[in-house]
C-alpha positions in Angstrom: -31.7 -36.9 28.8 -30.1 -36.8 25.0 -26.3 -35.9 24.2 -27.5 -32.7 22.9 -29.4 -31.4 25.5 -26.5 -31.9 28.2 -24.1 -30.5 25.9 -26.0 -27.2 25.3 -25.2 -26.6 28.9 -21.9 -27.5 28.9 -20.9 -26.0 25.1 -22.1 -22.6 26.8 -19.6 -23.1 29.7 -16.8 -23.7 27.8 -17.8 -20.6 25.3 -17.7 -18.8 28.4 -14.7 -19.6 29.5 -13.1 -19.0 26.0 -14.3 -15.4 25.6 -13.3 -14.6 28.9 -10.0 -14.8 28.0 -9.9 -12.4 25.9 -12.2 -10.0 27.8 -9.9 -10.3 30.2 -8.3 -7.0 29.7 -11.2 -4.9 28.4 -12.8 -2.0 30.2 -15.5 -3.2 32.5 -18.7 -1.4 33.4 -19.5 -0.6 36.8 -21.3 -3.2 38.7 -19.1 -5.5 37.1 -19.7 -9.1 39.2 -23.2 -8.6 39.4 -23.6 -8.2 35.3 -21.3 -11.2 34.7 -22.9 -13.6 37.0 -26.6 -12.0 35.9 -25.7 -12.9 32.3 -23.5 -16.1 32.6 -26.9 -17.2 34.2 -29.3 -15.7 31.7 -26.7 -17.7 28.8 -27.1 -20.8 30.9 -30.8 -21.2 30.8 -31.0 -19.7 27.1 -28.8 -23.1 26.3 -31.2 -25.2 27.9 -34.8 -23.8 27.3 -33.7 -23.7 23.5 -35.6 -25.8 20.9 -34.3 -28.6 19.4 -36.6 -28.9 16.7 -34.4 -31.6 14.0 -31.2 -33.8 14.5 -30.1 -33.1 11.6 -26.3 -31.1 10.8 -28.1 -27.7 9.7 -30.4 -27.6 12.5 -27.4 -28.4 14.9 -25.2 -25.8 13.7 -27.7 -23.1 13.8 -28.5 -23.8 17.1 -24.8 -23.3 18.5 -24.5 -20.6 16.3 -27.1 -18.7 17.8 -25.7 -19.3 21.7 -22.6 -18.0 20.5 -25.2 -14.7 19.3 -26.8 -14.4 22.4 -22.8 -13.9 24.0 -22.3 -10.7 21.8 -25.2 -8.7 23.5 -24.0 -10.4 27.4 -20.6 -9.0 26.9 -21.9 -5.4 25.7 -23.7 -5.1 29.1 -20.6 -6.3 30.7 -17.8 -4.2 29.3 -17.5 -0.8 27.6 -16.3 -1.7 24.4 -17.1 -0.8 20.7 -18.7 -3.9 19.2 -15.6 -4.9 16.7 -13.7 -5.3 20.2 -16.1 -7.6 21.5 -16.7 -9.6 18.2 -13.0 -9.9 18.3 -13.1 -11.7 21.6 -16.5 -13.9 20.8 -14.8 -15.3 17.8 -11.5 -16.0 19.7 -13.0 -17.8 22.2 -15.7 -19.3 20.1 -13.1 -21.0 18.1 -10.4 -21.7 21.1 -14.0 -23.8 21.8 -13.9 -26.0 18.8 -10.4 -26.5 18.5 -10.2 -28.1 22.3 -13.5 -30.2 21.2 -11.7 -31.1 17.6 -8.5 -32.0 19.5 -9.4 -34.1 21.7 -12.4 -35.9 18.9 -9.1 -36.3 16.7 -6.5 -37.9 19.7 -9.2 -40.1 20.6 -10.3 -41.5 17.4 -6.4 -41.8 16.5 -5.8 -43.4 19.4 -8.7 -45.9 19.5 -10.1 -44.9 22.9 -13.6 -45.7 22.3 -12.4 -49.7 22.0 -9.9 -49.0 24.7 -12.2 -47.5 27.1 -15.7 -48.1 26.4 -18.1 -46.0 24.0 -17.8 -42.7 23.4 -21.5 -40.5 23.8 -22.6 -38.6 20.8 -23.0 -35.2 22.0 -25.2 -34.4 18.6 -27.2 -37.3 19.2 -30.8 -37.6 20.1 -30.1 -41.5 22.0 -30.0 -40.8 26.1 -26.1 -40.7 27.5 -25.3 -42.7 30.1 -22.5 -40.6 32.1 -21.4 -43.5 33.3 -20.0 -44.8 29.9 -17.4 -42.1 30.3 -13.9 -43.8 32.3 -11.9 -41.6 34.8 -8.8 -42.0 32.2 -11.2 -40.5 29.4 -12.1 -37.7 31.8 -8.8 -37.1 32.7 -8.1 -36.9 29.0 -10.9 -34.8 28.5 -10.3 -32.1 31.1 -6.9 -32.0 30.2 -6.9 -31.8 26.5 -9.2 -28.3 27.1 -7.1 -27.1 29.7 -4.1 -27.7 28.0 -6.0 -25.4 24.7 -6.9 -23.3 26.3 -4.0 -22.4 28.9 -1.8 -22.4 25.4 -3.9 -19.9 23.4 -4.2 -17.7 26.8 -0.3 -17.4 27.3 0.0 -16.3 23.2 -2.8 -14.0 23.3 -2.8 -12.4 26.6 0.7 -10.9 25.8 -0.4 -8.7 22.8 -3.4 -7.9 24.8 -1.3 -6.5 27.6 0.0 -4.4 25.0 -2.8 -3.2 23.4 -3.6 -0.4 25.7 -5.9 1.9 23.7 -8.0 -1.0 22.8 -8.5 -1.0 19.4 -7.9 -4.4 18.5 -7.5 -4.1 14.3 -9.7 -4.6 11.1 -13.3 -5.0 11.0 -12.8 -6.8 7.8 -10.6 -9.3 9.0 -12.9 -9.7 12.1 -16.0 -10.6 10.1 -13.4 -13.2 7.7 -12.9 -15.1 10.8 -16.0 -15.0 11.9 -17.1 -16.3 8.6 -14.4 -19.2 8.5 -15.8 -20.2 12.3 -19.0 -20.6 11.4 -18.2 -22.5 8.0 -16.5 -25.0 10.2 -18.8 -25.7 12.7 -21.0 -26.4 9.8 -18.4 -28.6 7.7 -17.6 -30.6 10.9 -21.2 -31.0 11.6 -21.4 -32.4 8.3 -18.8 -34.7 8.8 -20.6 -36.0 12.4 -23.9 -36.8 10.6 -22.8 -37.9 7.7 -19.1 -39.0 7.6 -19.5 -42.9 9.1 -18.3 -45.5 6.5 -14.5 -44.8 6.2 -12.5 -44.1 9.4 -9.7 -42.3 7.2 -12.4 -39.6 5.7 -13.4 -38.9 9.3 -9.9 -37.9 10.3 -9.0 -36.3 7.2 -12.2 -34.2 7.5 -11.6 -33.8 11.3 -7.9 -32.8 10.6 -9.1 -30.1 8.0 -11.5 -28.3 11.0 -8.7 -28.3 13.1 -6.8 -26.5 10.7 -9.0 -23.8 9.7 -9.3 -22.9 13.7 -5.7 -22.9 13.9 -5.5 -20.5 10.3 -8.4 -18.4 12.0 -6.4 -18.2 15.8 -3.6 -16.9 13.5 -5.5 -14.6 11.3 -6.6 -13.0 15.3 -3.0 -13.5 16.5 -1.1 -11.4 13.6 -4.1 -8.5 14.0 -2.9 -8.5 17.0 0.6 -7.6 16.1 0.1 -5.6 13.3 -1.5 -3.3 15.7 1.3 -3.3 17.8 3.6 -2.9 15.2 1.2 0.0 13.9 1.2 1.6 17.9 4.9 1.5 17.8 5.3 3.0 14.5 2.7 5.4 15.2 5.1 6.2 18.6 8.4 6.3 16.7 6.9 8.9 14.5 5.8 10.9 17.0 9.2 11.1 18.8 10.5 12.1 15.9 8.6 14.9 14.9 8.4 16.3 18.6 12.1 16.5 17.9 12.5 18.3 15.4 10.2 21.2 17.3 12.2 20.4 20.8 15.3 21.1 18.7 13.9 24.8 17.4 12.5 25.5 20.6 15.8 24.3 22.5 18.4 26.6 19.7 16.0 29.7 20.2 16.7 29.2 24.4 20.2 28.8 24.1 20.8 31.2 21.8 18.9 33.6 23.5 20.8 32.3 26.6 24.1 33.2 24.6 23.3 36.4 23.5 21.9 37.3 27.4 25.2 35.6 28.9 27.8 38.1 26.3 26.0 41.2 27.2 25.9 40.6 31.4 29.8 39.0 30.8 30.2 42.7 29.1 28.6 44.4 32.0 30.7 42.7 34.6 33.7 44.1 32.7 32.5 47.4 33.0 32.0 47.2 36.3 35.6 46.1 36.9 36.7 49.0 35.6 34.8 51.3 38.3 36.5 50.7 41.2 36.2 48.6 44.6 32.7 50.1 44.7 31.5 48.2 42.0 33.5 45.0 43.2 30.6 43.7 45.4 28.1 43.8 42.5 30.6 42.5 39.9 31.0 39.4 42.2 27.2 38.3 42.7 27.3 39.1 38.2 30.5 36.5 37.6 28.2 34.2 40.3 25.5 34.3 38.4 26.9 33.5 35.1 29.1 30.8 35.9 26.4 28.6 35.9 26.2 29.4 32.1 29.6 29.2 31.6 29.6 25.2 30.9 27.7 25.8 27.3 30.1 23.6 25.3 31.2 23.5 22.0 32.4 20.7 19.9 32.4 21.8 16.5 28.9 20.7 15.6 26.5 23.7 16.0 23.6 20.9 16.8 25.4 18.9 19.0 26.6 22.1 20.8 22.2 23.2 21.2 21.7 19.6 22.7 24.5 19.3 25.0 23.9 22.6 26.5 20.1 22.4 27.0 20.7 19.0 28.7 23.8 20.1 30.9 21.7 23.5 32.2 19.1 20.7 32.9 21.3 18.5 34.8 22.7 21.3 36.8 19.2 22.6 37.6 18.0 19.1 39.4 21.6 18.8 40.8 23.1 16.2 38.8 26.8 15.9 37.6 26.7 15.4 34.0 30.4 14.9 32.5 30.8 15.2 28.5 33.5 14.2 26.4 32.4 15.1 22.8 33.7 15.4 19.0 30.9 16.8 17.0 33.3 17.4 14.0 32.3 14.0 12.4 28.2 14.1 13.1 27.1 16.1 9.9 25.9 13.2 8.0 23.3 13.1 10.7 19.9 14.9 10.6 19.3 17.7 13.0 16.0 16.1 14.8 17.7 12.5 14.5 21.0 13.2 16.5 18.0 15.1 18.7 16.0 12.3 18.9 19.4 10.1 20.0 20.5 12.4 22.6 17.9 14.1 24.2 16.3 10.6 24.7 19.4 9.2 26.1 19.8 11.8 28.3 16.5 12.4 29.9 16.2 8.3 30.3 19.8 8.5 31.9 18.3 11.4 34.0 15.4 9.8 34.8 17.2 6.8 36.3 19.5 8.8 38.6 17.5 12.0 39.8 16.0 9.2 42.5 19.3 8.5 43.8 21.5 9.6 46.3 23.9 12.4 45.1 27.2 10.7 45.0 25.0 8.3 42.6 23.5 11.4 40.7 26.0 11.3 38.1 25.7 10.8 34.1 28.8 10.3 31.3 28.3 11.1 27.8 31.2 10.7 25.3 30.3 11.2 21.2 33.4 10.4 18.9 34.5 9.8 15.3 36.2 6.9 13.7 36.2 7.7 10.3 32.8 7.5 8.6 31.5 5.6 12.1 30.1 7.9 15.1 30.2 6.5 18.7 27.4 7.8 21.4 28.3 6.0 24.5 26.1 7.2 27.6 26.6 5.6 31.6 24.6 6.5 34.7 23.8 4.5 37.6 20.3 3.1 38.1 18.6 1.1 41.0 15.6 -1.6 40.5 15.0 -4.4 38.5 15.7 -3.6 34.4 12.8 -5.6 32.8 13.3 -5.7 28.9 10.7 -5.9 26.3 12.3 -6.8 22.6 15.8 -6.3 24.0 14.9 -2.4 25.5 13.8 -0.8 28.8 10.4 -1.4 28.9 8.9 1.9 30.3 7.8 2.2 33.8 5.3 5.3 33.7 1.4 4.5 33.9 0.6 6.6 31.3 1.3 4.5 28.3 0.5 7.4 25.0 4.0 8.0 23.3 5.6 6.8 26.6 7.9 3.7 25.9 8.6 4.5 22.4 12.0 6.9 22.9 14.3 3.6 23.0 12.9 2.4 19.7 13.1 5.6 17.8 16.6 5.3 19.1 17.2 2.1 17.6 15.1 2.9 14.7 17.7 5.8 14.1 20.2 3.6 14.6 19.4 1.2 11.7 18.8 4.1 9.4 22.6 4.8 9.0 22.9 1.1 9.0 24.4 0.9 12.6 23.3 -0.4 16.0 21.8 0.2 19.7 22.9 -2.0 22.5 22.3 -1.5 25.8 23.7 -3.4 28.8 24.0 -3.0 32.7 26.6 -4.4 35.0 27.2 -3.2 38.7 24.2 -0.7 39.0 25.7 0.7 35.8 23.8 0.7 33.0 25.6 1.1 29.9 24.3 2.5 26.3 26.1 2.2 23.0 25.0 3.8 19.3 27.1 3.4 16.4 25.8 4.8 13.2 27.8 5.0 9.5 27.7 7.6 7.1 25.5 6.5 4.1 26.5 9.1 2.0 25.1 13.2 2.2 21.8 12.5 4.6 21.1 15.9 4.3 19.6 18.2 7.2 15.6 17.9 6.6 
């Protein structure tokens, strides 16, 4: 049997394996195992049953060209995916593919291992391989070398992947430039196979080139990748922020409705003091029911007054202590839905973490102070479970992952704004959160 008809087969496997990888994380269809196994089968005898009509670098590279085709419509029956997801992926793991074939052609002919070891088979080749020409140390070297690829690129991919949880993996355009780079280099480095013989230093300069177009192309995929993260997280930020500003309205309107509703029943109970014991009973279930709205505060910032007092009414309402020590006087040079956007998220995380807990642990401390042009949030509560960071923040715990996850970095992106910083630590069960901001000169209120 030639090279190249035992290396359709395995070519086809290790394709397999590559776009797997990526796939990894994609929606699957239902019948799932059957579909795979029906089409990694189907792939399988498409590699062998097709022609091999010339031996010449054209020929070659059309062929493997159109396996890695035949993938694209195998993975639409497997997973529910819009076709740019799935290119994404083919390309990926076409060229993860190459570059574990390039590497190891390169270490070896740097290293001589043909001389060392025996012969080395021509894959692209019509002459009949003799498997036995192949040592166990150039096996070894072999199956390493692709593992070693391929393990690599999985850790560094699979990460943003994770991530990506609506799915849409980035730019068309930029798809279809790495697909057109992939395919240019299987051609170059066919090329170079067929026709790159006379001067050992051309072959690894040539070879050297391929490898670095598939690592420019893994890069290309990789910083898609993160620029749609970046994008999610951006998109997430904003978000937070404008729900602020409407929490904010919404919040003032309650509390001031809450005000004006807490004067007129504190006037009633007055006018039912001066009626006698026989009012004295009724007057007593009134001053019961208002001291729970006795604990509005008021710090000499009208805003920071609205958030304290929505957040302490809901503390008290899921029966957690929430102590406050706070200086508003020196918070004007921060926006309304910003200095919303800081507390209310630090509070209903900090509420979050303790509501679980048992009562003598359901207990939050807030203190907000001036220094100068400097403002000081500092926020403690106790919290149980492991704390598992992602880019230095509480990485969210709820399954739902739209908008969720993004209140710590609005936080910090707040933070930065006024040219200041968020830090977080935790120490005892205690987790501890710090925001400094600096007045910049008039922010204004918009």
């Amino acid at each position: 049997m030639t090279g190249l008809v035992q290396y359709k087969f395995l070519f086809m496997a290790q394709l397999l394996l590559g776009e797997g990888m990526f796939l990894l994380r994609l929606e699957r269809r239902g019948c799932f195992g059957v579909r795979a196994v029906g089409c990694a089968a189907a792939l399988l005898v498409i590699a062998g049953v097709f022609p091999i009509v010339q031996y010449t670098a054209w020929y070659v590279s059309f062929l493997f060209l159109a396996l890695f085709v035949c993938t694209l419509p195998a993975m639409r029956l497997c997973f529910d995916e819009p076709w740019e997801n799935l290119l994404f992926c083919g390309i990926a793991g076409y060229t993860v593919q190459h570059l574990a074939y390039l590497l190891f052609t390169v270490i070896g002919e740097v290293t001589q291992m043909h001389l060392l070891f025996g012969g080395v088979p021509d894959p692209y080749s019509s002459a009949a391989v003799d498997l036995s020409m192949f040592s166990p140390v150039q096996i070894i070297f072999y199956v390493n070398c692709y593992f070693l690829v391929y393990a690599c690129t999985f850790e560094l991919f699979d990460r943003k992947l994770k991530g990506n949880h609506d799915l849409h993996l980035g730019r068309t355009n930029l798809i279809c430039l790495s697909g057109l780079l992939i395919a240019a280099d299987v051609i170059f480095n066919m090329i170079t196979n067929y026709y790159t013989t006379a001067s050992r230093a051309s072959l690894l300069l040539e070879r050297g080139y391929n490898v670095l177009v598939c690592v420019l192309i893994l890069a290309l995929l990789y910083n898609q990748l993160s620029r749609r993260e970046l994008k999610a997280e951006l998109d997430g930020v904003q978000h937070i922020l404008e729900q602020g500003k409407k929490q904010y309205e919404l919040a003032k309107q309650n509390i001031d409705l809450i005000n004006m509703k807490y004067h007129d029943l504190k006037h009633r109970s007055e006018a039912l003091s001066a009626r006698g014991a026989a009012a004295l009973e009724e007057k007593a279930e009134l001053d019961r029911a208002l001291e729970g709205y006795s604990a509005l505060v008021k710090t000499g910032s009208e805003v920071l007054d609205v958030i304290l007092s929505e957040k302490m009414l809901l503390c008290r309402e899921r029966g957690i202590e929430m102590t406050c020590m706070a200086d508003g006087q020196g918070l004007g040079f921060i926006r309304t839905h910003h200095l919303y956007a800081l507390l209310g998220n630090a509070i209903d995380n900090a509420v979050e973490a303790v509501e679980g807990l048992p009562q003598e642990k359901r207990v939050i401390s807030l203190f907000v102070r001036s220094l100068g042009n400097l403002a000081h949030i500092h926020v403690e509560n106790y919290y149980e479970g492991p704390l598992a960071l992602r880019g230095g923040l509480p990485a969210t715990t709820k399954g739902e992952k739209d908008y969720h996850g993004y209140g710590m970095p609005s936080m910090r992106a707040i933070a930065e704004q006024y040219g200041g910083t968020l830090s977080i630590s935790a120490e005892g069960g205690i987790f501890l959160l710090d925001i400094i901001m600096a007045q910049q000169g008039d922010a204004g209120d918009s």
